[in-house]
MINU-448066 format. One record per residue (C-alpha): x, y, z; residue in one letter. Coordinates in steps of 0.1 Angstrom, whole numbers, plus 5000, padded with zeros to 4 digits. Layout:
# residues N
XYZA...
***
This chain:
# residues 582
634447222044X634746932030X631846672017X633546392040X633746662070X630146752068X629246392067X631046312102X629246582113X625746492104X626246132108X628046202144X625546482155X622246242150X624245982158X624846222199X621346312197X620045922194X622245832225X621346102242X617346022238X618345692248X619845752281X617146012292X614845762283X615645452294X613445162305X612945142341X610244842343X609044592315X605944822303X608445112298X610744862280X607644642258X605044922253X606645242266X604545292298X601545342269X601945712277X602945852241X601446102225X599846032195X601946302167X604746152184X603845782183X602145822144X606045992137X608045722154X605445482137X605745642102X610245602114X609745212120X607845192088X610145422064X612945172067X615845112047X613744942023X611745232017X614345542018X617545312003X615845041979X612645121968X613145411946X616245221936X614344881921X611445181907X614345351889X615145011873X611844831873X609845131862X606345041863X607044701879X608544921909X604644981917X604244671933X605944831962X604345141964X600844991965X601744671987X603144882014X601045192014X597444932010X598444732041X599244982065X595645152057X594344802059X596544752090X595145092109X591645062099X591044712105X592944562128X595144772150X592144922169X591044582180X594544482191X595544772212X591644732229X593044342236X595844572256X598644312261X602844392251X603144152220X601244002193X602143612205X599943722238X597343802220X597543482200X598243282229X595243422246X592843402221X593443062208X594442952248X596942782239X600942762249X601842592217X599542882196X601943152215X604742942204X604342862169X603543282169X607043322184X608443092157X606743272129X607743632140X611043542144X611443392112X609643712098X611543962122X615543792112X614443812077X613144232077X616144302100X618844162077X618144442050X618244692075X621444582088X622544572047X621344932040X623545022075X626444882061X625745022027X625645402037X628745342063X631045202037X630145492011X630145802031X632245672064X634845532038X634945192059X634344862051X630844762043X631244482068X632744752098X629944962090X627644692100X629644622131X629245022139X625344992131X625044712153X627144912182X624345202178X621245022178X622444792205X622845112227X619645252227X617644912223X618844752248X619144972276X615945232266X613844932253X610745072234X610345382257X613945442238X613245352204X610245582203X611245892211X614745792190X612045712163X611046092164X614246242164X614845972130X611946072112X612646412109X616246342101X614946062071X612146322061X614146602052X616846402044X614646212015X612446542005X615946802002X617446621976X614646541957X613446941953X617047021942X616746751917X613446801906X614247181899X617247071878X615346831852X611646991854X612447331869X609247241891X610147201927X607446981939X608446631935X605446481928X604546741901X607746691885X607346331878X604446441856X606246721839X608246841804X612146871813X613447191815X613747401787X611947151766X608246991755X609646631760X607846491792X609846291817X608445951811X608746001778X612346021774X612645781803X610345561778X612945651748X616145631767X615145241783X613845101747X617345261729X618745081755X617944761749X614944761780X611644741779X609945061781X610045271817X606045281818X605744891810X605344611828X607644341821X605944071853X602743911845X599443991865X599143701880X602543781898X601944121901X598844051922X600443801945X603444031952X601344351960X598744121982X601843951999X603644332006X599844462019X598344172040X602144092058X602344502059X599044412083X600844162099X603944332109X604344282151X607144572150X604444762138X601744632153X602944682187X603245122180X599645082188X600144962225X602245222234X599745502237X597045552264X593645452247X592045282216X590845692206X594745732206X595545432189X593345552157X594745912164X598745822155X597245632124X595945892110X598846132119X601445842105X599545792074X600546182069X603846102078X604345822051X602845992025X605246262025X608145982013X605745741996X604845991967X608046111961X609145801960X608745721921X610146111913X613046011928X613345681910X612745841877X615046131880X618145891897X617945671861X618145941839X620446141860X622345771857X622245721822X622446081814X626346041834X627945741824X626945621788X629645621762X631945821785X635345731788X636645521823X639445751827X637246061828X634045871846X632646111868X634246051911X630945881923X630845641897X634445541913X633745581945X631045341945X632945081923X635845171952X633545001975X632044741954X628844811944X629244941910X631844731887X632844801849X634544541829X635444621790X634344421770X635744581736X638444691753X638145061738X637645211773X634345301773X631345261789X628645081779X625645021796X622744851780X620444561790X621544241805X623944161832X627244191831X628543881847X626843531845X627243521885X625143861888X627344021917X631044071906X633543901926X636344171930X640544051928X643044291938X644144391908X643344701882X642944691847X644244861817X642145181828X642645161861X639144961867X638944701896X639144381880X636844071887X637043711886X633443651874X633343561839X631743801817X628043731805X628943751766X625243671754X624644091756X626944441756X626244541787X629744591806X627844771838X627044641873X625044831897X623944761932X620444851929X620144981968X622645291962X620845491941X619145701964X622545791983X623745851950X621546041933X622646371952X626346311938X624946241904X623146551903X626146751918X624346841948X626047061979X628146851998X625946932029X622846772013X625046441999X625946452042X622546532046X621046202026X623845972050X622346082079X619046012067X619845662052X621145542088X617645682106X615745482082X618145202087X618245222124X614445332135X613244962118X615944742126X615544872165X611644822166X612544462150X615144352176X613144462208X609844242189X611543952186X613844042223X609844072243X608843782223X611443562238X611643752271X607743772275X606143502252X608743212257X610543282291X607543442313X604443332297X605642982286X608942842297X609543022336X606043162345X607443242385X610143542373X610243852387X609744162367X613544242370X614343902359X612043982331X613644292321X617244122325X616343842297X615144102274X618044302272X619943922269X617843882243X617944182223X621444182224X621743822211X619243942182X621644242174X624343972170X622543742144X621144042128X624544182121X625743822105X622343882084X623244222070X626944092063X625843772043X621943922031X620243682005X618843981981X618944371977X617144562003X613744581994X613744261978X615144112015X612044302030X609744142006X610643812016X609943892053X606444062046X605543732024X606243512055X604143732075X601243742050X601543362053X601743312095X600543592113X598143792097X595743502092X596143382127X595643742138X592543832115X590143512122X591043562155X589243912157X586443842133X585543422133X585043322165X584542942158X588642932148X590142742174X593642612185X594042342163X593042502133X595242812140X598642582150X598342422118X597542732095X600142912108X602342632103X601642532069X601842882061X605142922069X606742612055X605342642023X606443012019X609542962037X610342602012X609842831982X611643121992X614542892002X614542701973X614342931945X616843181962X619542971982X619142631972X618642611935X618943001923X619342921887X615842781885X614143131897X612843161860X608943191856X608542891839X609542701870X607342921894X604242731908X601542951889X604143201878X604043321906X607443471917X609043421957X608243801961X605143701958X604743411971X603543462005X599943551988X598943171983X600643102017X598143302033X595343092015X596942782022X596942902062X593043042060X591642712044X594242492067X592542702095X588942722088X589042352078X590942162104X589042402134X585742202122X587241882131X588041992170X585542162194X585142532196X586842792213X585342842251X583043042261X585243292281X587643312246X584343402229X583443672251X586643832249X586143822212X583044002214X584844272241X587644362213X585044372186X583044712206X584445022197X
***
């Protein structure tokens, strides 16, 4: 059977088994469709957690930017993994004791206030559009590749999937889906990585084999991944090329807006107590680790399996996934000497970055682009960072069941966070703007109805997000966790622990927050990309990172301006101090 075959089989068999959860599933009232009735077990909810968290970022991207950042890739690694500890031990327990559906109710509660709830809204939707559009990329990635469709269709097809069991099983749907998509991700990440890990190290732990001599050698990994970058023209694989300074803000801006996340946030409502809430933490920390530290094994072994494939071999006997990925456009060649092999080296390629494909081949049979080359270095390579994962099985010359294997588990990662996303921002428009703002008489079925509106509508725009998306995956999902570093985690953390914070000062935090992160995101990436240099970065600090002094800006806009107004009432202080118990 063929690799293609056993990919329509995978792909369509957890693709049955997600619809199929979704219709046994489905929502019957609001709390089945917000919270899930808060009747899921804790293994269950710390796995569907641990699904919503392991997104496409995580299984598509990251090891991707770590196999071509080396120690820069870090950032990542530690941002993500510190702020959902941070996010587990300090504030989810407090949050699921407050009890309501959505983080906007809880800031709309505590700083009594419908403009607070509001501004919340604005902020997580801003944060939620920005997270879902590199799921909806990574979708499209691992359709166009395997499925052999367009990248563009395959976003379409993604969009057709999640709207299915988002919309009509609500979170009671996209937990249990969440289950089934973790253990699909989980093996689907860890299979490939033993093979591969065998192959270079003859070790078949992973994690061991980062640290160990190549097979049939005393040369360790990292060394000749040291040896092979510097030849190449790159700084060396366990170097850091970013300063501190940005380093800092980026892995502060990945940890605090990890802590900030409401998709994630909101796994802790759904089961029956605060004792269960700290249970599925604990069980998804498990859950994450298993991925998290393979992670950088994985990066390691895709660049050298990488380099090890293509340098200085001719185009006309480049190996079939080199092609197959340049058939779809994510990997381009353009000969610079015109002697019809490949060289890869440092730089890019093109002066625009992405290559802009015509429908025309070249001498060797190469799609041809109309970017002008970048003639200031040798390097005649383009690579879409976010593949590498997906194709580090072909690489390697994996089975074709475990390349099938690895689609399947790129769509669950895909699919798990962009559903929890789109029913956040569908309650927070259904539940924070419609019932508790806006139309305060609607029935519960009413309710319900403008939810699923709304989810749908969010599947729409999320779709147009993963068609036109600003950055590579991870990258994407950095952005999104900066703006939530900036807006909600402030407004959510001196609501729990400073009790004199009161509506004025948290409006105009959160607000500052996210225009200043928001402005220099924008600006350095869509309105004026050829000034994203660090020498025109506001402390050199990168829009990756960004979000880090947008978070200050929001706690010194917050604590100051609250001393101007009068304090929070008494009954807000005393349910302050009722969260705070354990």
């Amino acid at each position: 059977m063929s690799t293609q075959e056993l990919t329509y089989i995978f792909v369509g068999l957890s693709f049955a088994l997600y619809i199929g959860i979704a219709i046994w599933s489905r929502a019957k009232s609001t709390s089945d469709f917000y919270v899930a009735g808060k009747g899921v077990h804790p293994v269950a909810n710390g796995m569907a957690t641990a699904a919503d968290w392991m997104s496409a970022a995580s299984f598509i991207s990251m090891a991707g930017l770590i196999a071509f950042m080396g120690k820069d890739g870090s950032v990542y690694l530690m941002g993500w993994t510190g702020g959902y500890v941070l996010l587990a031990l300090l504030l989810a327990p407090y949050l699921r004791k407050f009890g309501q559906f959505t983080v906007p109710d809880f800031i709309g509660t505590r700083y009594y206030s419908k403009a607070a709830r509001l501004v919340a809204v604005i902020c997580l939707i801003f944060v939620s559009f920005t997270y879902v559009a590199g799921q909806m990329r990574g979708v499209g990635i691992v359709f166009s590749r395997f499925l052999e469709v367009d990248i563009n269709l395959g976003v379409i097809i993604g969009m057709a999937i999640v709207f299915f069991y988002a919309v009509l099983g609500g979170m009671k749907g996209i937990t249990y889906t969440q289950v089934a998509q973790y253990c699909v991700l989980i093996f689907a990440y860890l299979v490939p990585a033993i093979f591969i890990s065998i192959l270079i190290t003859g070790n078949p732990v992973p994690q061991l084999g980062f640290g160990d001599t190549l097979i049939d050698s005393s040369t360790y990994l990292l060394d000749k991944l040291d040896k092979v970058t510097t030849e190449l023209g790159f700084l060396a694989y366990t170097e850091n090329s970013k300063s501190t300074i940005d380093i800092f803000c980026i892995t502060a801006a990945l940890m605090f807006g990890t802590a900030g996340l409401p998709h994630v946030i909101v796994r802790f409502f759904t089961v029956p107590s605060v004792r269960d809430a700290r249970k599925s933490a604990g069980y998804a920390l498990i859950f994450i680790a298993l991925l998290y530290t393979t992670a950088p094994a994985v990066g390691a072994f895709a660049r050298v399996n990488f380099v090890d494939s293509i340098q200085d071999q001719e185009y006309s006997s480049s190996p079939a996934w080199f092609k197959n990925w340049e058939g779809i456009g994510l990997i381009a060649w353009n000969d610079k000497n015109s002697d019809g092999i490949i060289h890869y080296s440092a730089g890019n390629a093109f002066k625009d970055i992405r290559p802009q494909f015509i429908d025309e081949e070249g001498e060797f049979g190469q799609r041809l682009t109309s970017n002008p080359l970048n003639g200031t270095n040798k390097n005649e390579i383009y690579i879409d960072k976010d593949i590498m994962v997906l194709a580090n099985p072909e690489i390697a010359k994996l089975p074709g069941w475990v390349i099938a294997l690895v689609a399947a588990g790129g769509l669950a990662a895909a699919l798990s966070t962009a559903a929890g996303l789109l029913l956040v921002i569908s309650s927070s428009i259904s539940h924070d703007l419609l019932k508790k703002t806006i139309r305060p008489n609607i029935t519960e079925k009413q309710e319900l109805f403008y939810a699923r509106c709304a989810a749908a509508v969010a599947i729409i725009i999320a779709g147009l997000f993963g068609i036109y998306p600003p950055g590579f995956v991870a990258q994407v999902v950095a952005f999104a966790f900066g703006l939530a570093a900036a807006t909600i985690f402030p407004a959510l953390f001196l609501g729990i622990f400073l009790k004199s914070i009161n509506k004025e000062g948290a409006i105009s935090g959160m607000l500052v927050g996210l225009i200043f992160t928001f402005s220099y995101i924008a600006y350095f990436k869509f309105i004026n990309p050829s000034m994203n240099q660090e020498e025109n970065w506001f402390f050199a600090i990168s829009p990756e990172g960004i979000g880090f002094l947008g978070m200050l800006l929001n706690f010194f806009t917050a604590i100051f301006i609250s001393r101007f107004y009068l304090p929070p009432p008494v009954e807000v202080r005393e349910m302050i101090e009722t969260i705070r118990q354990p």
